[in-house]
MMTF fields as JSON, N, C-alpha, C and O atoms, coordinates in Angstrom:
{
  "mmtfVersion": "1.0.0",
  "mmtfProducer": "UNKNOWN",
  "numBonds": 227,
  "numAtoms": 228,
  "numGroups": 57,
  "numChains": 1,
  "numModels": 1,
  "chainsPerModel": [1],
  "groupsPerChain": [57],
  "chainIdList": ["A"],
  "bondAtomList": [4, 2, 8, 6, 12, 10, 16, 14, 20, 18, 24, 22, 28, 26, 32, 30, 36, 34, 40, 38, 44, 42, 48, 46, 52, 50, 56, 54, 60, 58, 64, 62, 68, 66, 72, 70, 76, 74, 80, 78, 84, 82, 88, 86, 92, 90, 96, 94, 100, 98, 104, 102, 108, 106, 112, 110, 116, 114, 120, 118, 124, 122, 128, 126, 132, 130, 136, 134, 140, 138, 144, 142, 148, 146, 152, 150, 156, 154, 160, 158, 164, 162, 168, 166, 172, 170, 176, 174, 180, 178, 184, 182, 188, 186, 192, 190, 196, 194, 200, 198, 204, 202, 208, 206, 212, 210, 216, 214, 220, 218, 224, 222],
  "bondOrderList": [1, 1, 1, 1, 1, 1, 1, 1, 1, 1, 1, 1, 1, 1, 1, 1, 1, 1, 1, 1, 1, 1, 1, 1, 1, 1, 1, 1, 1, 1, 1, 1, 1, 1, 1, 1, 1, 1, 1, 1, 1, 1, 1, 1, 1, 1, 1, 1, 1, 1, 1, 1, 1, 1, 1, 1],
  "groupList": [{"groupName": "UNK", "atomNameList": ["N", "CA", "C", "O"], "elementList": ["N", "C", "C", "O"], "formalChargeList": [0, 0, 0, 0], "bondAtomList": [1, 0, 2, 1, 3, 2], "bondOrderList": [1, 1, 2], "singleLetterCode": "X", "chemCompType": "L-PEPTIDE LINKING"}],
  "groupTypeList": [0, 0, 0, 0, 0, 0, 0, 0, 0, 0, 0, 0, 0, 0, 0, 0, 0, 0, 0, 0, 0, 0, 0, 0, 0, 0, 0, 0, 0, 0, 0, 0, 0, 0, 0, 0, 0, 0, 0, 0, 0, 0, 0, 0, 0, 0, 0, 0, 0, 0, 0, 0, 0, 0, 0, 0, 0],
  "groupIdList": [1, 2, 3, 4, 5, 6, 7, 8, 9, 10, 11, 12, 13, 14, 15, 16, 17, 18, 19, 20, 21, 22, 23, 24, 25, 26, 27, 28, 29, 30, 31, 32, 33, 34, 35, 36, 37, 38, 39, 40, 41, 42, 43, 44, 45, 46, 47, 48, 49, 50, 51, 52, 53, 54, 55, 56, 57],
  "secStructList": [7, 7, 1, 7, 2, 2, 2, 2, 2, 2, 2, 2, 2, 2, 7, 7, 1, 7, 7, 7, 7, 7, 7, 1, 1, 1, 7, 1, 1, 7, 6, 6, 7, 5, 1, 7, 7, 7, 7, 1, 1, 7, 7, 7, 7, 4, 4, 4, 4, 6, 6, 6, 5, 1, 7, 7, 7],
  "xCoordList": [0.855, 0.0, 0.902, 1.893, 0.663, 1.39, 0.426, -0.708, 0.53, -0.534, 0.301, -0.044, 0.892, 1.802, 1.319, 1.742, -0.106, -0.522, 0.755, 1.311, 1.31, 2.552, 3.711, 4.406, 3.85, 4.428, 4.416, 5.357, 2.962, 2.031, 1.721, 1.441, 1.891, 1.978, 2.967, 2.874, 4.389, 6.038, 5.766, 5.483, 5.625, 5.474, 4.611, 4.87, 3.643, 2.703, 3.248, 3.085, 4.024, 4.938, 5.534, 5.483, 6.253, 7.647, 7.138, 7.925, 6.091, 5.174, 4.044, 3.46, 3.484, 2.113, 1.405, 0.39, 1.863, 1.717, 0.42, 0.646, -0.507, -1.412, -0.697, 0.342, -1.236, -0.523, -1.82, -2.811, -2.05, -3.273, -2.693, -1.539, -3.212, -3.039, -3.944, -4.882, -3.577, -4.15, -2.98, -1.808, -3.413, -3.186, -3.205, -4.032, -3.006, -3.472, -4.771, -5.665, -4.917, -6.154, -6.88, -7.82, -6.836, -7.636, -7.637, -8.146, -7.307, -7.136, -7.941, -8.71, -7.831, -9.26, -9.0, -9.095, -8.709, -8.672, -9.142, -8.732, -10.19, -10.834, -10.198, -9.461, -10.468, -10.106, -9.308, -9.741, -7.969, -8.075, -7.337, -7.005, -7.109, -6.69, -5.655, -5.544, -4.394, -3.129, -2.358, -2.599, -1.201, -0.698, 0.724, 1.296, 1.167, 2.414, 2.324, 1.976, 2.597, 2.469, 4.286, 5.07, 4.28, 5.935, 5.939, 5.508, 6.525, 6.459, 8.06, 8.958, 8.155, 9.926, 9.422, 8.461, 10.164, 10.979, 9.158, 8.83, 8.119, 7.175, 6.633, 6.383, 6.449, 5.688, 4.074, 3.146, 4.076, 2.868, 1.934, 2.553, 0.639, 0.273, -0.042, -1.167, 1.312, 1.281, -0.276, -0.585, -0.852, -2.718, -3.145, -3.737, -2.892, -3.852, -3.556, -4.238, -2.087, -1.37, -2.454, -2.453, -3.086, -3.886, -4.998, -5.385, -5.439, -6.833, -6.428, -7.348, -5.409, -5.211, -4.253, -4.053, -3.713, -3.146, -2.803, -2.329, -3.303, -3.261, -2.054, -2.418, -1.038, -0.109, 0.918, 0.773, 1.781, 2.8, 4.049, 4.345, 4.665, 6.532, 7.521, 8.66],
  "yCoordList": [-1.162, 0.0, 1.226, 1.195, 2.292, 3.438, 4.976, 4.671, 5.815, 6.176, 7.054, 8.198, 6.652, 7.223, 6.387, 5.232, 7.018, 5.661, 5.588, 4.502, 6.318, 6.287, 5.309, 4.576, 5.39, 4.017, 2.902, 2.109, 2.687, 1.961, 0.87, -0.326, 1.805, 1.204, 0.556, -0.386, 1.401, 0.62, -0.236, -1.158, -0.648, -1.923, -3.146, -4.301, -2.396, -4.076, -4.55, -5.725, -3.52, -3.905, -5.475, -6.518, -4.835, -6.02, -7.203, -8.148, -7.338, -8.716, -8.43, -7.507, -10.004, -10.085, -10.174, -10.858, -9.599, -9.179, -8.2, -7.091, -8.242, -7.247, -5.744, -5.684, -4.688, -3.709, -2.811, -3.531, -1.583, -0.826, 1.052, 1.251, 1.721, 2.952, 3.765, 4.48, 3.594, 4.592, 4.673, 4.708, 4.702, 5.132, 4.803, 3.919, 4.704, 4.108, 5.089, 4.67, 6.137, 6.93, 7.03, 7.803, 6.613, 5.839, 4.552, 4.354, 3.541, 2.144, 2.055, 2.968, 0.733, -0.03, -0.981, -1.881, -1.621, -2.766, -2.895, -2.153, -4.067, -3.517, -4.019, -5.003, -3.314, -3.139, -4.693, -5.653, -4.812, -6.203, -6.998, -8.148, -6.709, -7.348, -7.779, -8.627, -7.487, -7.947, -8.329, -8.044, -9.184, -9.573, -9.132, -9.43, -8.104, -7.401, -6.233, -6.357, -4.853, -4.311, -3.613, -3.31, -3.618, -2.648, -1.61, -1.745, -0.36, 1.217, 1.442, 1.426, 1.634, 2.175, 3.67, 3.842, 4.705, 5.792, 6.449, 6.641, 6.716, 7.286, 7.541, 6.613, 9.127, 9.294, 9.124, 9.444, 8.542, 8.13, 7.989, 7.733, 7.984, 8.399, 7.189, 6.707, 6.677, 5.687, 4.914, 3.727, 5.952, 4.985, 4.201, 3.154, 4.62, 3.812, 2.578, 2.003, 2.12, 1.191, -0.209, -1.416, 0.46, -0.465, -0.708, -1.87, 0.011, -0.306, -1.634, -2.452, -2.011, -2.805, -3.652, -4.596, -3.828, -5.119, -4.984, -4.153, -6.228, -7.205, -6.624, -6.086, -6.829, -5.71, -4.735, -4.494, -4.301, -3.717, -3.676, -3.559, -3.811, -3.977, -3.005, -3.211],
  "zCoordList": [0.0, 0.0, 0.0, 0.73, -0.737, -0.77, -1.022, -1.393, -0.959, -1.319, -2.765, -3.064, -3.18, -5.008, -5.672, -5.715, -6.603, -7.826, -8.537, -8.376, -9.186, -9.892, -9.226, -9.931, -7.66, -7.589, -7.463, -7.44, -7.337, -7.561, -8.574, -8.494, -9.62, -10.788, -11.426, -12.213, -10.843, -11.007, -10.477, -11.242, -8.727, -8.195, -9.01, -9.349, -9.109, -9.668, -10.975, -11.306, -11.9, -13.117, -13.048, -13.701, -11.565, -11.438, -10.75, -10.693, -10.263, -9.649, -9.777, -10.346, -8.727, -9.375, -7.876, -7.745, -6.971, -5.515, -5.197, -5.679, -4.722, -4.443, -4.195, -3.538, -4.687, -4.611, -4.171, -4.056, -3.925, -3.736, -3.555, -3.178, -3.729, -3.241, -2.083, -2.437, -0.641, 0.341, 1.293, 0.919, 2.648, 3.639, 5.006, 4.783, 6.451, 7.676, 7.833, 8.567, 7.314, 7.731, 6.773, 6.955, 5.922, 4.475, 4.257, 3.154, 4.78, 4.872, 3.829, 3.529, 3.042, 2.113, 2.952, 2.117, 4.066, 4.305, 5.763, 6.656, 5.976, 7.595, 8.475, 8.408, 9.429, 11.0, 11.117, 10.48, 12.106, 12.684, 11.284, 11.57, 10.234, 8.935, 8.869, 7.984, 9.684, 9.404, 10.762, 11.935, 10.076, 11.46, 12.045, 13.093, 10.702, 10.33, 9.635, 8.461, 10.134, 9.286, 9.387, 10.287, 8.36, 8.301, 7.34, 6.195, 7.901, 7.676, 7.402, 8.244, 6.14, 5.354, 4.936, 4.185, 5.496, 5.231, 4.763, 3.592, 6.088, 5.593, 7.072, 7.841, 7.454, 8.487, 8.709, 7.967, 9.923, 10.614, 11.45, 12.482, 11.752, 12.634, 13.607, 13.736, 14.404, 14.755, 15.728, 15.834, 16.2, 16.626, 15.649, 15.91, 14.326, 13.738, 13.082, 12.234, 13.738, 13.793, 14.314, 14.071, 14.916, 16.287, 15.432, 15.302, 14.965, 14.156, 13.273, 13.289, 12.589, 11.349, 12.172, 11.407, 13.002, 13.275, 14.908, 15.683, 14.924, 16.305, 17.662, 18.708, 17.386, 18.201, 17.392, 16.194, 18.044, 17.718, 18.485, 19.674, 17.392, 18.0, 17.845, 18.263]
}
């Protein structure tokens, strides 16, 4: 997930990996959905960490 359609679109080029464009405060994906989430070189509003996955490390 990123929210750059443009990189978006590079990524899904090079695989065949689900790719999407939003946000933690735009999620498309509901509450409780993941069991990992990992954040590279993008600020955040770490609460809403909690909404989309189970704990945090």
């Amino acid at each position: 997930m990123d929210i750059s359609k443009e990189g978006i679109r590079i990524a899904a080029r090079s695989t065949s990996d689900i790719w999407c464009v939003g946000d933690l405060a735009h999620c498309p994906f509901k509450d409780q959905s993941f069991h990992v989430i990992l954040n590279l070189l993008s600020p955040s509003n770490y609460s809403d960490y909690r909404r989309y996955n189970l704990s945090i490390y």
